[in-house]
N, C-alpha and C positions, 0 to 999 in steps of 0.2 A: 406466465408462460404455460406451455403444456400441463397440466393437470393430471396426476396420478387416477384412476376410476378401476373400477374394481378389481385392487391389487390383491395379487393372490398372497397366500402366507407360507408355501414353501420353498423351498431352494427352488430356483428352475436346474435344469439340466446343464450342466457346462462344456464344454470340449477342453480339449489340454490346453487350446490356443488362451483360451480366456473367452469365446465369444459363445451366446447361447444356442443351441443346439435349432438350428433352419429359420432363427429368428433373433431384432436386433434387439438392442434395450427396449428402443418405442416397444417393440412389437408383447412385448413381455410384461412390461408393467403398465402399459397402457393400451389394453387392447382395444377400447372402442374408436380406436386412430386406425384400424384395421381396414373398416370399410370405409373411411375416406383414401387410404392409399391403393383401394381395389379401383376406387371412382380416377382415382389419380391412372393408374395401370392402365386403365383403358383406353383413356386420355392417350399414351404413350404408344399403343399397341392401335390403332386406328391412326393415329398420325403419320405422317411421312418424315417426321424430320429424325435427324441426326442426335442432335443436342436440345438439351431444355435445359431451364433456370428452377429448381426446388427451392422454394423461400415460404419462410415462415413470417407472419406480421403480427405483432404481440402489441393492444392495446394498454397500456402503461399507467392509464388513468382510471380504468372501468370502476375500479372499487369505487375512485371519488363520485363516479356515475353515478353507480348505485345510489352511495348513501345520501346523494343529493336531490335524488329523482325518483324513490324506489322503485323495482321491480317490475312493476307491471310498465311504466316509464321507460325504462334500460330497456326491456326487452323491444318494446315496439321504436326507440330511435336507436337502435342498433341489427336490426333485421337486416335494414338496408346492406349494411357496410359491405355483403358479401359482393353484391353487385356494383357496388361503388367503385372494388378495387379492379374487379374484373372488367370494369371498361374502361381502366384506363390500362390493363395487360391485353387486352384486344379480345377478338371473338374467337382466336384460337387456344384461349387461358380456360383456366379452371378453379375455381376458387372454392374451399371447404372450410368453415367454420366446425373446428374441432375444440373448442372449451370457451368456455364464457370471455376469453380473453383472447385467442388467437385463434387465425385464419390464415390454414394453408394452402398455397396457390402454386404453380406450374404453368410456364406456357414456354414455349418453339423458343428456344435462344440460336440467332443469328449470328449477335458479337457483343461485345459487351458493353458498346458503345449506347447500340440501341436499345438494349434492355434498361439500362439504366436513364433512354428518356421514358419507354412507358413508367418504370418508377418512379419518375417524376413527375407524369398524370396523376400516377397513385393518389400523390402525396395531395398534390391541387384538390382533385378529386375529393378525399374525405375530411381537406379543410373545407373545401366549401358546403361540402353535407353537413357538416356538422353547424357552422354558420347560419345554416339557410333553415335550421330545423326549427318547424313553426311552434314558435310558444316558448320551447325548451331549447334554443342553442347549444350547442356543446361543441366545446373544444379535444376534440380526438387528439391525445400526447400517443404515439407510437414509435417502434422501429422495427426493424425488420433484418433477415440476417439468410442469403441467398448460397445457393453454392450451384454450380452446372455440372452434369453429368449427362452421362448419353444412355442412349435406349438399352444397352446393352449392362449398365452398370444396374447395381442392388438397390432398390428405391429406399429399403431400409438403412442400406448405409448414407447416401443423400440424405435422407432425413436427419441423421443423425450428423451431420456437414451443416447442414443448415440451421438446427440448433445453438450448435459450437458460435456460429457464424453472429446467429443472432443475440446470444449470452455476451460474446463480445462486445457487440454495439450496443445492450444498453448498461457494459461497464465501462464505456467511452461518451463524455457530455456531447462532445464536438459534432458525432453524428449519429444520422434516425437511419441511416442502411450499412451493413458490411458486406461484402461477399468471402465466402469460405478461401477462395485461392489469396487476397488479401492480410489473412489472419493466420495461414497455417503454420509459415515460422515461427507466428507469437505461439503459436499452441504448443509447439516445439519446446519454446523458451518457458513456458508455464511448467511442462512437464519436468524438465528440470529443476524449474524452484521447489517444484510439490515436492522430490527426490532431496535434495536439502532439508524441504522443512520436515520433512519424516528424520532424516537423520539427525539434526538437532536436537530434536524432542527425542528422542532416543538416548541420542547425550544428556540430554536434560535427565529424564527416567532415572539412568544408570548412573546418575552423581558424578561425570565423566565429565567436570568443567574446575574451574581452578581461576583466580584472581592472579593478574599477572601489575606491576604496581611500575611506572614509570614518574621519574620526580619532576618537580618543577622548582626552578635555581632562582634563589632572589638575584636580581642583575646589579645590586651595587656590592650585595658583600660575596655571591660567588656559593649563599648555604643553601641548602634546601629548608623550600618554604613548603612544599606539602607534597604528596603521591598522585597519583591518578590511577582509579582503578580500572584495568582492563581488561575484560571478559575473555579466557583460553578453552580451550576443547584439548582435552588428553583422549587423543587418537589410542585404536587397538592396541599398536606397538608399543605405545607408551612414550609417542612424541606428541609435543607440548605446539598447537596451533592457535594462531589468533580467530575469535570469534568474529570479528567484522563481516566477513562477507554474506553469516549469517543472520546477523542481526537485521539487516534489511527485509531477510524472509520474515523474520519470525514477528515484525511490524508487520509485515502484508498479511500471512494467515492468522495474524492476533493475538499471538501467546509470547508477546514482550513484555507482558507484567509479570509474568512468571517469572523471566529472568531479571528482572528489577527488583521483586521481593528478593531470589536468593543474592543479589549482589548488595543490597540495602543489610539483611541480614547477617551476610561476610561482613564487612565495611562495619558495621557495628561491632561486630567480635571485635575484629582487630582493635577497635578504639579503646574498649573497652578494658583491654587483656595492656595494653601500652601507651601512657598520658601522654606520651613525648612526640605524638606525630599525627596528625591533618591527611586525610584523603578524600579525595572530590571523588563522586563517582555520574555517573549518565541514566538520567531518567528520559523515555519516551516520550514524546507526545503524547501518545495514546494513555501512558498510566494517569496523566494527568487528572480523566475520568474516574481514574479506579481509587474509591474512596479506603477500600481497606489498604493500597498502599501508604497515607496518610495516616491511616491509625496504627500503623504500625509502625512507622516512621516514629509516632507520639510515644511509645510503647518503650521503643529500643531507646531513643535517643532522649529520654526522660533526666537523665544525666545531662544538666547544663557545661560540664565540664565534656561529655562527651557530644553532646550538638554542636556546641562551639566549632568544634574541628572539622566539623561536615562540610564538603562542599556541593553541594546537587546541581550537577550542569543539566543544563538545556540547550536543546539548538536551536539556532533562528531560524529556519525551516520549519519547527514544531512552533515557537509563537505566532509566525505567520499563517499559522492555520488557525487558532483559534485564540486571539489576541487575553478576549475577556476573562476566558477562563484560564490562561496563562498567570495572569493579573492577581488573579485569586490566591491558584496555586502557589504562587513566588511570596506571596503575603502571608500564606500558613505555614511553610516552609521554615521562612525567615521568624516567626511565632516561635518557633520551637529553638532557634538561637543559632540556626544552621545560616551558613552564606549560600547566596544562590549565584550562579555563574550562566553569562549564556556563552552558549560553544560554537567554534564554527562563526564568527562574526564576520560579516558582510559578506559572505554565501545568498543571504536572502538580502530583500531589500524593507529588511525595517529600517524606520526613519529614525532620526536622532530625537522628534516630538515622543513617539511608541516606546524609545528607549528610557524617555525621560520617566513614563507613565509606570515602567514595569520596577522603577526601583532596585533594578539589580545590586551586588556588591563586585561584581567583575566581571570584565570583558573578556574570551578569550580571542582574540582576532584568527581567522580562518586562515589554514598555511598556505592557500594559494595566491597569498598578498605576501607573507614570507619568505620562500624558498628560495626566490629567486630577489628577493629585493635588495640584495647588495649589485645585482645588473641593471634593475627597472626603475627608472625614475618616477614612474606612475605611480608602483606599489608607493616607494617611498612617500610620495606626498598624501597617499591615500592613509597609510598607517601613521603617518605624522598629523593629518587632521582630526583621526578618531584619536590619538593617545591627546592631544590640544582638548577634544571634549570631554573627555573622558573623566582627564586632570580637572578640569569646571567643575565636573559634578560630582569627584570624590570617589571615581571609579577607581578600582585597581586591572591592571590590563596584562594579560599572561600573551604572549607569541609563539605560536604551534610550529612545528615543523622546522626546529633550528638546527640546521643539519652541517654548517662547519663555521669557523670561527670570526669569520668575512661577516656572517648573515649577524652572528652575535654583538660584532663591533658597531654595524648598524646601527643593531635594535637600540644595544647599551648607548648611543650618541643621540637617539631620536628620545630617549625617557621612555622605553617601555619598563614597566615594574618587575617581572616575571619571563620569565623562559624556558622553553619544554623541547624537547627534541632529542635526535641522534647525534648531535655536539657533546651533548652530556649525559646521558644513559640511555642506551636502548629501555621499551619496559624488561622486567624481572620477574622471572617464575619464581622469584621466590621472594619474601618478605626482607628486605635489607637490614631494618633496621631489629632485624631479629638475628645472634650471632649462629652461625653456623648451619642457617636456614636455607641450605642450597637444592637446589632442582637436581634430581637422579642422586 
């Protein structure tokens, strides 16, 4: 995308608003986008029309270009592309090649019906250019990301619309164009999470987080078979929240191995400090990569008396993305004398072949085949033919979400092994099986 060029190295000026003093991001950190938005302006200021389309079109493959055609190659089967696009935006478009990677255009928006077939020429257009290129073919990967404004509106703020516009579309596989009015809710919705994942990591910082432990009941004699650790946020005031709604951020902006180190960490103390008790805890998908979570794993859990009791859930949502190296990790895991659980069971759709590969030691089936399965005949047959495979292959099967004594009787009649839920304890800010270890 747009290219930084000779960024200056001090503050610019700010206003109290937050925006830079007669000029926008573009116009500041990239200033030689200057005189293609003056070529643009003119465009604007000679026209008659009302409304126009600001779109930015961002070549996606140029590097692969490059390194397969060098230089001198790239430059002369890429000259063309400016006029390529511009006739299929018509004779009253404008097309500006501002970085080795994109070309910003502008032309008369009618509606938005019809702008988006000239964008459909576009697209014809610089496959067949590229096709048709004698000697050297190339296939042009692009997208592009548009937003409308009128004569009347800031071309720097436009610019900065149709960035947004186009950053979106190539974080979406599905398609090579966005428009800005399309996407601004989600930008809304982004703004948000970013406000979360700042607060989190804040929490994180300020050691402002706490293990919260919820048991799981063997189903024939009624004890507890082991904890489940559940990640809390101690708020300002000094109330005690569940971490859930931000765990999701902190996979999206990447800093869930952080909180898998310190809950692998907790989880180890505790075992350590008391022989008498078992707690599973949730590893990410994403740690799965992170090799120092493994060695650390090796470190703490060195104690075959304390691996033993480890349980490292995974979800099936997180196998289904990357099966192989699932496969791996569940085998170094299981090395070290821990049991591996997957979470969340039949949420995704692994197969019972994929199941058989990964060698688990426990199922835990997903609550929304649960909660209701003393009403659903469906659930019922569905959770009776996984506990039927399960039993085959020497699985043990825990049931989430058992929230009164109906769902329990169920499970207990169909042979689940394990059960978890608000039937039998909410989780606990505090350690139970420690006396007098209460919260406040």
């Amino acid at each position: 995308m747009l290219r930084n060029k000779n960024t200056k190295s001090t503050t610019p000026p700010v206003e109290s608003g937050g925006r830079f003093l007669n000029k926008t991001l573009w116009h500041y950190f990239n200033p030689s986008v200057n005189a293609s938005l003056e070529k643009i302006q003119q465009l604007v200021s000679k026209s008659k029309s009302e409304k126009y389309v600001l779109g930015i079109l961002h070549v996606q493959n140029m590097a692969s270009i490059i390194f397969s055609y060098g230089d001198e190659i790239s430059i002369s089967k890429t000259e063309g592309l400016e006029e390529v696009i511009k006739n299929g935006l018509g004779a009253h478009s404008k097309v500006v090649r501002v970085s080795v990677d994109d070309f910003l255009y502008i032309c008369p928006y009618a509606n938005e019906e019809e702008y988006m077939l000239s964008f459909e020429k576009v697209s014809k257009n610089i496959r067949n250019y590229g096709s048709n290129l004698e000697g050297t073919p190339i296939f042009f990967a692009f997208k592009a990301g548009a937003t409308i404004f009128s004569s009347n509106d800031p071309l720097g703020v436009a610019l900065d619309h149709a960035f947004i516009a186009l950053h979106e579309c190539c974080n979406t596989d599905s398609k090579s164009h966005c428009m800005f009015s399309q996407i601004s809710g989600k930008m809304i919705e982004y703004k948000e999470q970013m406000k979360m994942a700042a607060f989190f990591q804040n929490i994180m910082n300020n050691n402002r987080i706490q293990l919260a432990y919820q048991p799981v009941i063997n189903s024939k004699t009624g004890e507890i078979k082991s904890y489940e650790a559940l990640l809390r946020i101690i708020k300002d005031d000094g109330a005690i929240i569940t971490a859930g709604p931000y765990i999701a951020i902190a996979e999206q902006y990447g800093y869930i191995t952080q909180i898998d180190h310190y809950v692998l960490h907790a989880v180890a103390k505790e075992l350590q400090a008391c022989p008498d008790i078992s707690i599973g805890l949730n590893v990410s998908s994403l740690t799965i990569d992170d090799k120092t979570w493994l060695s650390e794993a090796r470190e703490l859990l060195k104690d075959p008396d304390v691996a033993k009791r480890v349980i490292v859930e995974i979800t099936e949502t997180g196998v289904q993305r990357q099966m192989a190296k699932i496969v791996e990790f569940v085998e170094a895991v299981q090395s070290l004398g821990c049991q591996v659980a997957i979470d969340d069971f039949g949420a995704g759709y692994t197969s019972f072949t994929q199941l058989k590969m990964l060698n688990v030691d426990i199922l835990k089936i997903d609550g929304v085949f649960i909660k209701d399965i003393h009403l659903n005949p469906d659930n019922q047959l569905f959770v009776k033919t996984l506990l039927e495979f399960a039993k085959a292959f020497g699985l043990k099967t825990v049931a989430e979400f058992v929230e009164n004594g109906e769902i329990a009787k169920v499970l207990i009649d169909l042979g689940v092994d394990y059960m978890q839920g608000y039937y039998f304890e909410k989780p606990l800010n505090y350690r139970p099986w420690i006396k007098d270890d209460r919260e406040g």
